[in-house]
Legacy VTK file of the C-alpha trace (Angstrom):
# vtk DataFile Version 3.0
C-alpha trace
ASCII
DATASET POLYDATA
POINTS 256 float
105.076 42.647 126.994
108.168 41.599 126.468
111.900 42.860 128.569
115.311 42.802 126.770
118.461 43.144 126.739
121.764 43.784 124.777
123.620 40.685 123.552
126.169 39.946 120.878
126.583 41.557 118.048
125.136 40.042 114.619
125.210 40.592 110.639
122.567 41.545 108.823
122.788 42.182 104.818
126.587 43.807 105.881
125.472 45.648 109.187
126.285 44.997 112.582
123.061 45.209 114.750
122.832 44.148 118.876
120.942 41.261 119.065
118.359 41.133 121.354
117.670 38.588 123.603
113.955 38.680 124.894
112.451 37.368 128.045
108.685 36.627 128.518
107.129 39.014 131.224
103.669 38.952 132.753
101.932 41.680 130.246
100.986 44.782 131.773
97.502 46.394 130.782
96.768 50.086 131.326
93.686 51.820 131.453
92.205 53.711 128.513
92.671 56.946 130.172
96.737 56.179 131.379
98.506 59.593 131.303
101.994 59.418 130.022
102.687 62.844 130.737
101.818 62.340 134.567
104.306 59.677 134.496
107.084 62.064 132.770
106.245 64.618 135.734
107.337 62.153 138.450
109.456 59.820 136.198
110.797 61.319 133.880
114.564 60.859 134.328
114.329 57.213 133.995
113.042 57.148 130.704
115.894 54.973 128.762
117.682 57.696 126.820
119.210 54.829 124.241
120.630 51.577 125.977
119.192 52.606 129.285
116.686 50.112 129.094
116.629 49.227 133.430
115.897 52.965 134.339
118.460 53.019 137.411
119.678 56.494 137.400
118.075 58.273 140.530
116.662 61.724 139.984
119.088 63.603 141.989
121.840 61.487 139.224
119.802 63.685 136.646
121.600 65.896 134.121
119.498 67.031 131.499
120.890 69.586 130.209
124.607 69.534 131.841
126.660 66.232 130.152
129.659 64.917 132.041
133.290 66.417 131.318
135.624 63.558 130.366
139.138 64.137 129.434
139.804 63.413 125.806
141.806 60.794 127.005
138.794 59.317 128.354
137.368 59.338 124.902
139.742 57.657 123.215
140.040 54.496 125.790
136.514 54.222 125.068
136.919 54.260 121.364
139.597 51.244 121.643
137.397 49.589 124.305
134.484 49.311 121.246
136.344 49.317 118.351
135.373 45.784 117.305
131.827 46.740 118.326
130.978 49.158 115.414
127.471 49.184 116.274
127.710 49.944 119.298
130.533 52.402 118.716
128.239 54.499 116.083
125.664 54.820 118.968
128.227 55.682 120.972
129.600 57.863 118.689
126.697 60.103 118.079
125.601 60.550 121.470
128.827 61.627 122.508
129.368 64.176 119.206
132.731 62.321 118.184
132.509 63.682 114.177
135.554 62.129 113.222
134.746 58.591 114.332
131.276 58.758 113.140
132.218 60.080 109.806
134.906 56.858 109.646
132.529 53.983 110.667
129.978 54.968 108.604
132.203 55.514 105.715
133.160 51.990 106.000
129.306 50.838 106.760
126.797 52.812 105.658
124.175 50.696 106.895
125.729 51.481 110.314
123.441 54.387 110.363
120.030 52.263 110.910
121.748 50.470 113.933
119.208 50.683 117.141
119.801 49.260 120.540
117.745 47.307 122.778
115.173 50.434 123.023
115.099 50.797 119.333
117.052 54.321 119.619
119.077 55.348 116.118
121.378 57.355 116.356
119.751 60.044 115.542
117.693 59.225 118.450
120.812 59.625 120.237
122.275 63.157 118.860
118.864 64.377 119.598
118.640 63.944 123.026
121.642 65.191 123.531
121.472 68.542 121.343
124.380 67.470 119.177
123.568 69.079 115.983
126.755 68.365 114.098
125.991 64.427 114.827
122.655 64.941 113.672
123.036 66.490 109.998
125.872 63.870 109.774
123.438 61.124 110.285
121.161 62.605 107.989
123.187 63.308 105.362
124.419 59.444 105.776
120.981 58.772 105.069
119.106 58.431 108.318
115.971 57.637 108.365
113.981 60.902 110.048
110.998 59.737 111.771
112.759 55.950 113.175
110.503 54.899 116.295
111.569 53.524 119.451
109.567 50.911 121.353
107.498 53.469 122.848
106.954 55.329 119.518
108.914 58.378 120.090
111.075 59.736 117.071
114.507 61.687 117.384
112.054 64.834 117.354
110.182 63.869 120.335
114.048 63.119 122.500
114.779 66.187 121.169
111.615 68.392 122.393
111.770 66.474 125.758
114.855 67.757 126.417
114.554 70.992 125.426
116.992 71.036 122.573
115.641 73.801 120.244
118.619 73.260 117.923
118.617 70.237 116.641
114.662 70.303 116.638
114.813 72.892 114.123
117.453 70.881 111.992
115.264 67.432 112.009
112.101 69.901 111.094
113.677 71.416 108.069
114.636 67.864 106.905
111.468 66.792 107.087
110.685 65.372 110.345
107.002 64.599 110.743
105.913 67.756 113.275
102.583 65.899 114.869
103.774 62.217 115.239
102.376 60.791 118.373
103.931 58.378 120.541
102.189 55.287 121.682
100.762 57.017 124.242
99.235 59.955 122.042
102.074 62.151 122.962
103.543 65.028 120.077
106.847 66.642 120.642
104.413 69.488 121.368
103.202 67.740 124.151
106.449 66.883 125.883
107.714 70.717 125.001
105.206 72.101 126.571
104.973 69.457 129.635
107.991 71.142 131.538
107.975 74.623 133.742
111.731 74.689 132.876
112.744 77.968 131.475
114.804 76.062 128.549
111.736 74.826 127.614
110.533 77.862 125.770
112.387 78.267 123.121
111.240 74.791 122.009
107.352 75.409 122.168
107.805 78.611 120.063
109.765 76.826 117.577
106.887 74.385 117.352
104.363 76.669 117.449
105.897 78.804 114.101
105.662 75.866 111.946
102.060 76.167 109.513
101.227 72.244 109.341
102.001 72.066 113.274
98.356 70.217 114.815
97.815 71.694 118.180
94.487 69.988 118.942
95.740 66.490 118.895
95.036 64.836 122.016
97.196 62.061 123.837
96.030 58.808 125.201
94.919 60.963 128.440
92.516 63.155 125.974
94.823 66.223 127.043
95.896 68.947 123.859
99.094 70.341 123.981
97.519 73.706 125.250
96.131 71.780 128.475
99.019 70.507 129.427
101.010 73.578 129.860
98.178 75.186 131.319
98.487 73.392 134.218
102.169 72.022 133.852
103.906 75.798 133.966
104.629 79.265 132.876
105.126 78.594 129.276
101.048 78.629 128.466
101.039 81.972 127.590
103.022 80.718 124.252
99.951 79.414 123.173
97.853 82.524 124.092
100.195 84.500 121.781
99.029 82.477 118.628
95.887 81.055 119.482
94.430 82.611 116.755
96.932 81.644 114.173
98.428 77.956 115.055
97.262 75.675 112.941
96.437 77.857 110.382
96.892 76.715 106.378
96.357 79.315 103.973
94.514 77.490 101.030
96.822 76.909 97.855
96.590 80.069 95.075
95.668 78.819 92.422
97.316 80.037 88.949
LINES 1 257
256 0 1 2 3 4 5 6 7 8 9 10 11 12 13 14 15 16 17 18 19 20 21 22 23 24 25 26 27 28 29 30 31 32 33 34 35 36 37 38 39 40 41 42 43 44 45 46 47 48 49 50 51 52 53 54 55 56 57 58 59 60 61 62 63 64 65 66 67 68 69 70 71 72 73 74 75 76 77 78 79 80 81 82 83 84 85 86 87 88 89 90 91 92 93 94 95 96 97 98 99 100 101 102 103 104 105 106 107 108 109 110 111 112 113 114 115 116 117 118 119 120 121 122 123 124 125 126 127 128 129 130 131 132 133 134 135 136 137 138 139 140 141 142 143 144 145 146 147 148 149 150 151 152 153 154 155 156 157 158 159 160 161 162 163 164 165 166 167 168 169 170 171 172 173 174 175 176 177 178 179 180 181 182 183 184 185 186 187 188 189 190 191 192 193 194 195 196 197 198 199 200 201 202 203 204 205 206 207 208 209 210 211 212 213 214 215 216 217 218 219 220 221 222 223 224 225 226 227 228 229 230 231 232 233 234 235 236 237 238 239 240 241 242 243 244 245 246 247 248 249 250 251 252 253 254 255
């Protein structure tokens, strides 16, 4: 397996991408049965959340839900500080919902759009996981790509079901986003939804569990469905008692 990290910045057919300079590691093998989800439980806020690719933020440093108040002073320093990094500043841009600078750079790039960091997060990726919804139908209607994967296989649906933000879930489902991908470890958004006793967490499962092509008996790498891992994950498996009968459910075509 190999590590990496950001380095310059490089054209590509008109876009400016990070390039990546690799280092040969010692490959890691994992069993067969390696549960992802038990490593979420007791790791789960140092999974790289785009350009976060050496996982040092402690858990107590965890804010999931609450983002930092800058001053828009703040803002704008950092928008000079990148502004002859437009790749960076796009990623930058959508994480941190700045509409009016990601509405110029991609103006002036389109291609800007596909850009990925070292982790291989868009950034759509980015307005996912943070629950910026604005950023994310700007992306998309700058012709994101829907279902981009990350190293690990995880789509801007999956950032956005792991942390809980119901929003711009339901915006990347009604464009289209594919509803059962599985990570490289097996793991649906449904999975990761239903993976956390938080109470923000429910809002997201039932959203999930509405949609008529959703697959709830896919398993993950661990052989776990959905259903099993919020039976013993929280308080949220009582969603899936609600539609067991239901979920999953495609009424055959009528024909005419």
């Amino acid at each position: 397996m190999q590590s990496s990290r950001l380095g310059g910045l490089k054209h590509f057919g008109g876009l400016q991408c990070a390039e990546i300079v690799t280092g040969q590691q010692p490959e890691m093998e994992f069993p067969e049965d390696f549960n992802q989800l038990e490593l979420l439980d007791t790791h789960g806020h140092l999974i790289p959340r785009g350009g976060s690719g050496l996982w040092t933020e402690s858990k107590d440093e965890e804010k999931e839900t609450d983002e930092e108040d800058h001053s828009e002073e703040w803002y704008l320093a950092k928008e000079v500080e990148l502004s002859d990094k437009p790749a960076e500043l796009v990623l930058w841009a959508a994480e941190n919902n700045r509409l009016p600078t990601l509405q110029r750079l991609l103006a002036a790039d389109p291609l800007l759009v596909h850009c990925r960091d070292e982790d291989n997060y868009t950034p759509l990726h980015r307005a996912a996981y943070n629950g910026h919804v604005e950023a994310a139908c700007t992306l998309l209607s700058h012709g994101s790509d829907i279902n981009p994967r990350t190293i690990d296989g995880w789509t801007p649906l999956h950032s956005a079901c792991r942390w809980a933000r119901a929003a711009v879930a339901s915006c990347l489902l009604q464009s289209g986003a594919d509803i059962n991908a599985q990570t490289n470890g097996g793991l649906t958004p449904l999975h990761l939804a239903a993976s956390s006793f938080k109470p923000s967490f429910a809002q997201t499962l039932e959203l999930l569990l509405s949609k008529r092509h959703l697959k709830p008996g896919l398993l993950s790498s661990s052989g776990e469905t959905a259903a099993e891992v919020a039976r013993r994950s929280g308080p949220h498996y009582y969603l899936f008692e609600m539609v067991e009968d239901c979920i999953g459910v495609i009424p055959p075509a009528v024909s005419t």
